[in-house]
N, C-alpha and C positions, 0 to 999 in steps of 0.2 A: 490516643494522643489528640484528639478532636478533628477537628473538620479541615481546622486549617493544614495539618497532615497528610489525612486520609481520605480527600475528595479533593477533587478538579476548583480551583479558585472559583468562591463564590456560589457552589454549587449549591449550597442550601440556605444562600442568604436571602432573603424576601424581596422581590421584586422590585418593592419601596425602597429599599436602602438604595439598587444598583443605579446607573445612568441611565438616560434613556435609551442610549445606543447598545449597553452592555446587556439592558433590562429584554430587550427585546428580542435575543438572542434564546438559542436553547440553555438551558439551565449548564450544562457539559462544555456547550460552545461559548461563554460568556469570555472567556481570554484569560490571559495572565494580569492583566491592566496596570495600573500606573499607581505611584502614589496619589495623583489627583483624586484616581477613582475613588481611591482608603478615604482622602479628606472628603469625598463628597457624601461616602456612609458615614461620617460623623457628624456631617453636619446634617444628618437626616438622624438618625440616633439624638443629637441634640434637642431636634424639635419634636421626636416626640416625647421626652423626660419633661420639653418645658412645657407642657399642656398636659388637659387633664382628660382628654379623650383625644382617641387616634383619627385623625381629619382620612385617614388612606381606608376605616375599617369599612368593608362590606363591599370595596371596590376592585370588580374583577381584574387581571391580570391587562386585558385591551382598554377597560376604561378607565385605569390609572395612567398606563402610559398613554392615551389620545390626550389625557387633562394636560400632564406635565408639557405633552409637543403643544397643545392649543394654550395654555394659559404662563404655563415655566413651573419649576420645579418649587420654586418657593410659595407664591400663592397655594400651590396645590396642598402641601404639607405642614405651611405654620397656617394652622387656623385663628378664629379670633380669641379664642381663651387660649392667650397665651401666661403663664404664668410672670412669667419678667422679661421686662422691654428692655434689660442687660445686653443680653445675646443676639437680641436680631439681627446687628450689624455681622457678625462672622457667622453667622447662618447665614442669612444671604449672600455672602460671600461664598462659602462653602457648598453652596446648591447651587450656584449660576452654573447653567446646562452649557455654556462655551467653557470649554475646556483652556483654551486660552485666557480667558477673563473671571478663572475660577481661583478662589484664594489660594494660596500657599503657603509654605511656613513663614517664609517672607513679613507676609501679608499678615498672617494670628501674632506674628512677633510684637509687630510692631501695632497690633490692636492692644494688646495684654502689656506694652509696656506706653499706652495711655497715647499715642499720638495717631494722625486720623489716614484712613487709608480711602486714597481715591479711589469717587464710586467708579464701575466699570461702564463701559459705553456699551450700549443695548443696542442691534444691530435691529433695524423692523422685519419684520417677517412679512413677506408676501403672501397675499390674500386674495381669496377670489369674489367677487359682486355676487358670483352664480355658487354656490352651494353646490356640491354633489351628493346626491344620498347613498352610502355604500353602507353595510353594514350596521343596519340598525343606528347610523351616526350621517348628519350632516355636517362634510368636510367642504372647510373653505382653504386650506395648507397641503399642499400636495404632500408634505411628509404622516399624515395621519391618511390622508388618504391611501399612501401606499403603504401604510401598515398593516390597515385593515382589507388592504388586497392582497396583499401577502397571505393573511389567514383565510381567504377563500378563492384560491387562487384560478378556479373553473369559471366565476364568474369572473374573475378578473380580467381573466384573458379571452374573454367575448370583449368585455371594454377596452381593450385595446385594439382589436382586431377587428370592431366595429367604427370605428375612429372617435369613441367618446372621448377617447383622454387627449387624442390628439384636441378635439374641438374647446375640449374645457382648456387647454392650455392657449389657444390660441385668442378665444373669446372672453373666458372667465377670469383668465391671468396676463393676456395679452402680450405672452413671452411665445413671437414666434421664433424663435429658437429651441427653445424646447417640443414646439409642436413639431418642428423640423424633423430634430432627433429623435421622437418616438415613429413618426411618421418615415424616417429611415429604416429603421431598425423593424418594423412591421414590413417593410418590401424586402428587404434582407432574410428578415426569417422566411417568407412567402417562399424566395427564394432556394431558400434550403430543404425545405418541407421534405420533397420527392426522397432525398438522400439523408436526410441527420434526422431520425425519429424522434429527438426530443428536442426539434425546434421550435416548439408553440413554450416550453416550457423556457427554453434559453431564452425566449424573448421577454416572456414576463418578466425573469430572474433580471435583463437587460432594463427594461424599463422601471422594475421596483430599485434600481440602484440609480438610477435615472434622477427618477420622482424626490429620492433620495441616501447624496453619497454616504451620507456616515453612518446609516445601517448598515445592520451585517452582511455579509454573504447569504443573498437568500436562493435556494435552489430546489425545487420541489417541496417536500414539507419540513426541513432540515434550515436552520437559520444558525451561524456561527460566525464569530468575528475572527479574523485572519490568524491571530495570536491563538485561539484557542479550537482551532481546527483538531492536534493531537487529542485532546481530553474529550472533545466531542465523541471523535472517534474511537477511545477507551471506555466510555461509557455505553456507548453501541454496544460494542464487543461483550461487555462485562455483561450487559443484559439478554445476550442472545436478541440485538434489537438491529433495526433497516441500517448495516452496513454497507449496502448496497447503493444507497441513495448519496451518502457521503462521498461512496469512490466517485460514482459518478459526475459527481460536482468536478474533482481531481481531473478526471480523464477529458469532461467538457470545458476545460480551463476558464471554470466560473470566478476563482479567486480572480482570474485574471481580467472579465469584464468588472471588477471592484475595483481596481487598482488603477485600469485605465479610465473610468469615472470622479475616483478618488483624488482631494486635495494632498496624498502622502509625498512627502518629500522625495526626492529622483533615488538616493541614494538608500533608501529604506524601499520604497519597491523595487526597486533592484536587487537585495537580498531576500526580499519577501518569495519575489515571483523567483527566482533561481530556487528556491526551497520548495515552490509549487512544483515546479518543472519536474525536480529531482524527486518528488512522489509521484509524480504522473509518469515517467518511468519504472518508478517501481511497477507501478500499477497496472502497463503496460507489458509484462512479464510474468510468464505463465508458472515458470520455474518453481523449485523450493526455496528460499531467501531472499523474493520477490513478494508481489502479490501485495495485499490490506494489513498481511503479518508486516511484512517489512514498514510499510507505514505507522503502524503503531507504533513499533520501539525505535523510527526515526521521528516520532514527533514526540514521544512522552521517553524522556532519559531515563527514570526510576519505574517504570513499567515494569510490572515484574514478569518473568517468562511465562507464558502457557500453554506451555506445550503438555499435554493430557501426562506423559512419563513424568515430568517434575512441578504440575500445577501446586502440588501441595505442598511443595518445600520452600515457595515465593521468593524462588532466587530472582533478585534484582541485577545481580555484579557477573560480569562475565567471567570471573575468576573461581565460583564457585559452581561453575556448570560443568564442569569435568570431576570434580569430586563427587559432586550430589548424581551425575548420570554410574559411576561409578558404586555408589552408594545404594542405589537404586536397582542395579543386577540382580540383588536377589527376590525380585516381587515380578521384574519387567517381562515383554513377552521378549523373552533372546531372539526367536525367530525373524523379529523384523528390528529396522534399522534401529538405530540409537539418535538419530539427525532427523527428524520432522519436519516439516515445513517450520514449525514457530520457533524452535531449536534453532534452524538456520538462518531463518530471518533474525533472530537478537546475536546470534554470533556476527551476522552481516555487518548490522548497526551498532556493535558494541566494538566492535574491531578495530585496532588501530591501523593493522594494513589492508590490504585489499585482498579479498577471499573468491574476486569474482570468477578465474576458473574452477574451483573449485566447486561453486552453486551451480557454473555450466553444465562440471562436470553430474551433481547432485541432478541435474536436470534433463539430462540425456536417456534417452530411446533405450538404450544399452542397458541391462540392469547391470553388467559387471562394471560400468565407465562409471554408473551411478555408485556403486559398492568403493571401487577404486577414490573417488571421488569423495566419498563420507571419511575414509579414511584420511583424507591427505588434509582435509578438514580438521580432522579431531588433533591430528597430528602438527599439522601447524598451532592450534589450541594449548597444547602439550606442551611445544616449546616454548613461545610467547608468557605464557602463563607461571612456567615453573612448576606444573602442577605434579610433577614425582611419581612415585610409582600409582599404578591405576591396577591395578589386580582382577578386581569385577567386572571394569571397562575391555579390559585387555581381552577377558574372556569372552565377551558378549561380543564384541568383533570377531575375534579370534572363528568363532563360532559360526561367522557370517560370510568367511572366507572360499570357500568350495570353488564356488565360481569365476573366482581370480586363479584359485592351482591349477583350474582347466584352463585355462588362457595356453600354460605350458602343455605344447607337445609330444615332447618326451614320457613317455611314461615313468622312467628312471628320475625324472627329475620331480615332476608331481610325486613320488614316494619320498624322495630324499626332502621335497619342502612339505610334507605332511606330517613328514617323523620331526620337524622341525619348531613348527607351530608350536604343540605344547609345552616346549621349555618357553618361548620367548612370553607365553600368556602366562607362565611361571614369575617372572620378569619384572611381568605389568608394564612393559614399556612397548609406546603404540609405534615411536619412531623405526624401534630395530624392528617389528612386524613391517613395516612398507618396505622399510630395504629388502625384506627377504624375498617381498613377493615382488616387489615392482625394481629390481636391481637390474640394472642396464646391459649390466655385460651379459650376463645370468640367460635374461632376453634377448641378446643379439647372439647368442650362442646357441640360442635352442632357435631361434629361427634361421640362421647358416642350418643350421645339421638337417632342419625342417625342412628347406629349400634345396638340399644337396638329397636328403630321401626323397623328395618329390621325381628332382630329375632322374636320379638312380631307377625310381619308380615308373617314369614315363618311357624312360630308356626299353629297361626290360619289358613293360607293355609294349612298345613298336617293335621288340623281337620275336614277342607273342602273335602278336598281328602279322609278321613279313613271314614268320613260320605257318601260319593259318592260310595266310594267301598263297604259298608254294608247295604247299600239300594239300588244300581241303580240294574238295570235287568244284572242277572247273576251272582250275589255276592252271598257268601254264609248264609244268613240270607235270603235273596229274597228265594234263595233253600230251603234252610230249611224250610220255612213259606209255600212255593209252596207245598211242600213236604205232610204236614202237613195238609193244606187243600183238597189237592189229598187224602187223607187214611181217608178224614171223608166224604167228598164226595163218596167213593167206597164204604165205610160202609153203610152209607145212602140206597144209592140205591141198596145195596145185602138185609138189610131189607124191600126196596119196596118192591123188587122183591119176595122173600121170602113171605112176606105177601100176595101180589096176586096171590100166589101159593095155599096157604093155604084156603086163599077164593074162589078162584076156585074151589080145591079139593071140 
């Protein structure tokens, strides 16, 4: 179906078409972006049909983008053979790098039906006297300069922490405000050093949004724009690539030093950062339907499952995970769950009510509370969904059951729910399997009897014991009785004796 389908927005568009903010992002990370964005690859697509060689060829990835932030997007791209001096005017409309002062339909409307559109106001960009050499590049715009610190970020962060950036700001650009803030944010991390081991890099990350707000989120060697944090994060995934370094952003609330540098409106970071928050929770959560799974399929909707059991069936719909796990019976290992972490995690995220005892329960110490727990799972799935009988499913829990009959006491009654199992996996229905084993009365019935043997049992053990103490060697009945026979035995023999005295005499 092409790209625009089956890849993350922009993913494999050129460098040169995207913005400069979009362009400098990872490929995965670029966002969903705007119609502007659309108009600004047309009018990049424009200019290069109107010329007869590409002004952008031969030009790496950083020294495209330093051209477009030092010179703007237009100079950069309509060279001098231009084919016809028709079009310039909505090209350069269409390339102004202020997104604000970049054309619109508006705007081509009213070029194409011949009446003239005022030019946009060019704000000047600050510049420095003193040149900084970073990067094979002499930067006099702090935004090229923190570009090319972003891509080597070891040296970077010696220049900040040696107070070069602070001094070029203060001297070279002569905005002591900004030398302030960098020069805060350096005793702040110093700060934190002892305790938060990736403080040298949160500070970078602090002052490369600093240097400049409309870059991406940059955070170790990971760069994404706010919008496009889920697809970053699917493309990780998808590659077996540093998932690790994305969460970490999440958990170090890097979105959120963007946001508070960021010109975004109150009410858009406001739902931004609530959406950060609520993945750094996930993230924050060891569980099953927790964890990087759960952020995936809460940041990409059409994600498809992949859980190792049903990767090859790329169920997207959570309507179709009970059939396809069903379906699946006859290849899967029965021995183990049917619920996986990534099973649980798109159940989580796909859910329209709230499943969170149940992941608890998926996530407890307990393997039965966990078994219990899968069930009550699939069974809330079952009803919500309509999904009818399950046959395969039924059997493949059914199957997984042991550990919940031992819960019951009774032995009479683990026979009686044993003998019962194979009609209900007969069935296929997961709901009447929980009533059988987790049925309330059922359980308060076998714990009365459980409790009532106990004491019965403890009874007759303290008659065992008061019997042992009134008869073993030592008690006082043994004494007494001892006692007793000693004073008939001495009596005895004082009459022997006695009488052979007598016979003697």
């Amino acid at each position: 179906m092409g790209e625009f389908v089956s890849s993350p927005p922009g993913f494999d568009q050129p460098v040169v078409f995207e913005t400069i903010e979009r362009g400098m992002a990872s490929e995965g990370g670029r966002g969903i972006g705007s119609i502007s964005d659309d108009i600004y690859a047309l009018g990049v697509t424009l200019a290069h049909l109107l010329q007869r060689q590409n002004p952008a060829r031969g030009k790496s990835k950083e020294q495209l983008l330093l051209a477009k932030m030092s010179l703007s997007s237009y100079p950069v791209l309509v060279g001098k053979a231009i084919l016809t001096a028709t079009m310039l005017e909505p090209i350069r409309g269409m390339l102004n790098d202020d997104e604000e002062e970049r054309w619109g339909f508006d705007e081509l409307d009213m070029w194409s039906s011949g009446r003239r559109v005022a030019p946009a106001q060019t704000t000047p960009v600050q510049k420095s006297q003193r040149p900084v050499r970073f990067g094979d590049f002499d930067h006099t715009q702090p935004r090229t300069l923190a570009y090319s610190m972003s891509e080597r970020r070891e040296s970077a962060l010696k220049m900040i922490q040696d107070g070069s950036i602070e001094q070029w700001y203060s001297r070279g650009l002569e905005n002591s405000e900004m030398a302030t803030a960098v020069a805060a944010a350096v005793e702040a991390a110093d700060a934190l050093k002892e305790t938060v081991p990736e403080a040298g890099e949160l500070l970078l990350s602090r002052v490369l949004m600093l240097m400049d707000p409309k870059a991406p989120v940059t955070y170790k060697n990971v760069k994404y724009m706010t919008d496009g944090f889920g697809y970053a994060l699917g493309v990780e995934i998808l590659r077996d690539g540093d998932i690790k370094t994305y969460a970490e952003s999440i958990v170090n609330e890097v979105p959120g030093i963007w946001f508070e540098i960021s010109d975004e409106s109150a009410s858009a970071q406001f739902t931004e950062l609530e959406y950060f928050a609520r993945l750094r929770s996930h993230l924050q959560k060891a569980g099953p339907g927790f964890g990087i799974e759960r952020c995936l399929y809460e940041t990409i909707p059409g994600h498809a499952c992949r859980s190792p059991l049903i990767i090859k069936e790329n169920v997207s719909e959570i309507e179709d995970i009970l059939p396809t796990l069903d379906a699946v019976e006859k290849f899967a290992d029965t021995k183990k769950s049917p619920v996986d972490r990534h099973l649980a995690a798109f159940i989580a995220a796909r859910s329209e009510g709230s499943v969170e005892s149940q992941l608890n329960e998926l996530g407890d110490l307990d393997g039965t509370i966990q078994i219990l727990g899968m069930l009550r799972l699939l069974v809330i799935l079952q009803d919500r969904m309509n999904a009818g009988t399950l046959l395969g499913l039924t059997k493949w829990v059914g199957g997984l059951m042991g550990p919940v009959i031992k819960l019951y006491h009774s032995r009479s009654t683990r026979r009686d729910i044993e003998a019962e199992v194979p009609r209900i996996v007969r069935s296929g229905d997961l709901s009447e399997l929980l009533d059988l084993l987790d049925d309330p009365v059922s359980k308060k019935e076998d714990q009365t009897k459980y409790l009532a043997a106990l004491e019965e049992f403890t009874e007759a053990e303290e008659e065992v014991l008061q019997i042992e103490e009134n008869t073993g060697p030592g008690s006082e009945a043994a004494n007494r009785t001892s006692n007793q026979v000693a004073a008939v035995t001495s009596i005895l023999i004082m009459i022997f004796i006695i009488s052979m005295i007598i016979m003697a005499g």
